[in-house]
N, C-alpha and C positions, 0 to 999 in steps of 0.2 A: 345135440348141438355140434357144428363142424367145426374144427380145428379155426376157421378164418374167424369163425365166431368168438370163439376162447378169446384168442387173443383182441381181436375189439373191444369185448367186454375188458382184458386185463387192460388195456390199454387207457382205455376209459376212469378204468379203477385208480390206474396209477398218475392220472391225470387231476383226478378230482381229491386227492389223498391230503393237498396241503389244504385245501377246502373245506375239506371234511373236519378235519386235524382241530382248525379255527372254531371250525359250528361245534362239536363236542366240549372245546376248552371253555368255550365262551358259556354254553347253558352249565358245563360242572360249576363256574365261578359265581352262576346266580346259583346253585344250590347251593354253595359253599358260604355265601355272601347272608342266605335267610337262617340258614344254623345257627351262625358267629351273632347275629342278630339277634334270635332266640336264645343262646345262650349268653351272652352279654346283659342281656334285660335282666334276665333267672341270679348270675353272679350279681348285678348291681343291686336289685331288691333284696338280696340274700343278705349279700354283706353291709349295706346301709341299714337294715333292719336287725340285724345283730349287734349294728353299734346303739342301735333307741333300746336294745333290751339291758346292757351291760352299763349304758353311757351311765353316771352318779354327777352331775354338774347340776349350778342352779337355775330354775327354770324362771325366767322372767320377776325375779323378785321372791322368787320361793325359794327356799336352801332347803338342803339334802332331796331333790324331786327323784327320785328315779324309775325304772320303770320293770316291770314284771310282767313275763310269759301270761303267769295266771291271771294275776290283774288285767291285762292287756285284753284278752279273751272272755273274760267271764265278768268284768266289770259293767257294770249301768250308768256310766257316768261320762259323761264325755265336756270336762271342762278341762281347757290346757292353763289357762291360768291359774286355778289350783292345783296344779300336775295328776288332774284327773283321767287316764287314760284308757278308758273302758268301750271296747269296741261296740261292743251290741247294740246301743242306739243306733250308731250306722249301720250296723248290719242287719236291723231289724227296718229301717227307714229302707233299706235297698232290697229286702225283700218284699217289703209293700208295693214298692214299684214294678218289680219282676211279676209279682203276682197281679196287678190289678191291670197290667199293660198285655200278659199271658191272653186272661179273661178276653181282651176285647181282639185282641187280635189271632190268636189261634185259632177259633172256630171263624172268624170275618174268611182270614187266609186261607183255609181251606176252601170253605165256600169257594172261596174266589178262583182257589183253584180248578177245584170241579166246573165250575163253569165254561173254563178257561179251555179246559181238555175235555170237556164230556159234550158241551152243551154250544160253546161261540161256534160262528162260523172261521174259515181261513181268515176273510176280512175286517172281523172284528176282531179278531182274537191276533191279527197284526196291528190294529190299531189300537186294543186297551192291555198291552202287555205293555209295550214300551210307554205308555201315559201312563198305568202303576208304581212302573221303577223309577218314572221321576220323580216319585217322593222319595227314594232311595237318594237323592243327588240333591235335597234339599236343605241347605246348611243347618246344626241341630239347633243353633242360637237362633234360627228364624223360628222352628218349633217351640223352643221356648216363650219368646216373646208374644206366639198365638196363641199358647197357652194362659197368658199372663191376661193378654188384651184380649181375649175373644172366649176362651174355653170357662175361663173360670166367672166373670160376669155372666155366663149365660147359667152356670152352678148356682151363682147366686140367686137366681130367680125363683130356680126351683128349690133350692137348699139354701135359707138365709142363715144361718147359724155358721157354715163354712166360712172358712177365712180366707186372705189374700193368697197366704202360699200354704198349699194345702197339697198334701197325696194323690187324691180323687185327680185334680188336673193334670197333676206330671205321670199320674198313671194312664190318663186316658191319651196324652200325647206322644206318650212314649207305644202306646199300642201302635198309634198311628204309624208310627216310622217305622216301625218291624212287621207291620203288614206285608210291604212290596218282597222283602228278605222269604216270610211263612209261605204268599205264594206261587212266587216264581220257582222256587226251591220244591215246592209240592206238586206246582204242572209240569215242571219239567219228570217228575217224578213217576206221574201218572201218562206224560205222554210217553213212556219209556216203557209200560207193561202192553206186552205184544196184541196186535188187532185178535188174533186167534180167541183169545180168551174173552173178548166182549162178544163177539162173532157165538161163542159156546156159550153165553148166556142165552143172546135173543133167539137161539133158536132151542130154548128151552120156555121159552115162553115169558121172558123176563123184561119189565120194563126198562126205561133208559136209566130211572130213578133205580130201580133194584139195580143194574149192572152198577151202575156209577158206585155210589153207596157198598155193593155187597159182592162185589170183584174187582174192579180197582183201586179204589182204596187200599182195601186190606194189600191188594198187592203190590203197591208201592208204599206201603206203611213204612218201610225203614227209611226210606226219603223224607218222608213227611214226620215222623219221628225226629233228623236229623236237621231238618228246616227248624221247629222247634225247639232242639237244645239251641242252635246258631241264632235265632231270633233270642232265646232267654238271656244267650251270652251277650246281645249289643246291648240289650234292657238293662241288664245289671250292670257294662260297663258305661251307658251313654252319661254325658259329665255336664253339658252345656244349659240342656233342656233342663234338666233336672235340678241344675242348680236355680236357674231361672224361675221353675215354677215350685219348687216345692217348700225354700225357704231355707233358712241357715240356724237354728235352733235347734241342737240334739235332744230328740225324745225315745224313752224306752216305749215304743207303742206294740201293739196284739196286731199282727199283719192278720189275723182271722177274723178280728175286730170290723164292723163295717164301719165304725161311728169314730175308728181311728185313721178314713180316708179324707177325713170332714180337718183335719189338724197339720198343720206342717210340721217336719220334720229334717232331716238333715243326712241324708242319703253319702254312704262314699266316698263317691265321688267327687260329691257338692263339698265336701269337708276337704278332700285333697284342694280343691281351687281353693275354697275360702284361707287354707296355712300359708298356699301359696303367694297370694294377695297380700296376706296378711302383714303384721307389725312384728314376726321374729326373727331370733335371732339365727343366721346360719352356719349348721355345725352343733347345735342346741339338741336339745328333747325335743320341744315343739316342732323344731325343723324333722329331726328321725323321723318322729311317726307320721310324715309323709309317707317314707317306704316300708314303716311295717302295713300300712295301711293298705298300698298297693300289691304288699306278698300277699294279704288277707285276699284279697282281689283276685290274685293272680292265682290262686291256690282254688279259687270256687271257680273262677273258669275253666281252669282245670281238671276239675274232678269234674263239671258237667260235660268236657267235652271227649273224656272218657267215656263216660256214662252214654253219649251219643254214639262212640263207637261200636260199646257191644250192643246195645240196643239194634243198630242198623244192621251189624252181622247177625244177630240172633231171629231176625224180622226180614233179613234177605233173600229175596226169591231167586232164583237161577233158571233163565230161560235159553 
């Protein structure tokens, strides 16, 4: 490079420096601004759930209510009017959800995926990605209500012994909305393992069905792994739908149980809305376990979205 060059470029450089200066300051401050956000949530949950553990006040007409770690966790009971505070009905109603919404939409979303990347042409596959992901954009409280008026009447035909708010429906509607999430997250996944590698299938004599299935996949597994825990985490956190279809009555149910998707239950989340709707007092017990509720919450999306990290490192291909 020539000397007359040097200095253009320096010149160039010290021109654009207060510019630059801005662009840098400006994205640190959105880094800086989703921290203070993640960390604010973590101290808010923390410390509002530390006061539902310690707090000794009377709960709605009940004197000396208080509340315990152990009980909190390992309790069957979930009545606040007796200062019954036993998580496991919710957390057993929120794994029934996670799991029956898993079931329908993890193998739909792949499929769909494979399709998507193995199988559409350019032209369809510009036209049913983006008409997928508009179920990604469809309010959850509309879910809900199709759930109520459409999913579960049609249950009843086949399953008259189900009831109105029942598992089966908030499970099968919650699949629905975590479909577009399982597989946009899985094509993009699979259109990212190099042409080379399907190219050294067919010319081994392998069908589209065997490449697809038994080289892409596996090769983009950690994508498709990661689509999966992100799909389980919106299912275990969605609030709307769920409150809608599944009902407001805490029960300890067998999420392994098939004849316990046929019963309503009281999920979470449905519980955080129904405290907050509710007749208590704020500042109370009944108000805390709002947020030990949402650490419980916040503590299993957590550990799942670990658990999607090493999964995706340990299942990462390197091309």
């Amino acid at each position: 490079m020539s000397t007359d060059d040097l200095e253009s470029d320096l010149t160039r450089r010290t021109e654009n420096a207060p510019q630059e200066l801005l662009t840098r300051s400006f994205f640190f401050l959105c880094a800086v601004l989703s921290i203070v956000t993640t960390v604010s949530i973590v101290v808010l949950l923390t410390t509002e759930a530390a006061k539902f553990f310690t707090i000794t006040a009377p709960l709605m007409g009940v004197e000396g209510a208080t509340a315990s770690v152990v009980d909190f966790l390992t309790g069957t009971d979930w009545v606040i009017n007796a200062g019954e505070f036993g998580v496991l009905p919710l957390v057993s109603a929120t794994l029934m959800i996670t799991i029956g919404s898993a079931v329908i939409a993890l193998p739909l979303g792949v499929a769909t995926a494979i399709y998507l990347s193995e199988y559409a042409s350019a032209r369809a596959r510009s036209m049913l990605k983006p008409a997928l992901e508009v179920l990604a954009g469809v309010p959850t409280v509309v879910y809900g209500f199709f759930a109520l008026i459409y999913i579960t009447p049609a249950l009843e035909v086949v399953l008259p012994s189900i009831g109105t708010f029942n598992m089966l429906s908030a499970s099968i509607v919650v699949g629905i909305m975590i479909i577009p999430m399982v597989a946009s997250i899985s094509e993009d996944a699979m259109s990212a393992v190099p042409d080379e590698l399907r190219q050294a299938g067919y010319g081994m004599g392998a069908t589209k069905f065997d490449v697809s299935t038994g080289i892409v996949v596996p090769a983009a597994l950690s994508g498709i792994f990661s689509s999966f825990i992100l799909a389980l985490s919106r299912a275990i956190g969605e609030t709307m739908a769920v409150t809608i279809a599944a009902g407001a009555q805490a029960k300890l149910l067998n999420p392994l149980n098939p004849a316990s998707y046929l019963e309503g239950a009281l999920p979470m989340t449905a519980a955080m809305v129904n405290l907050l709707t509710g007749d208590i007092t704020g500042g109370g017990l009944a108000y805390r376990s709002l947020f030990a509720i949402g650490l419980t919450l916040f503590v299993i999306t957590l550990v799942m979205n670990i658990v999607s990290d090493l999964v995706a490192q340990h299942y990462r291909e390197e091309y």
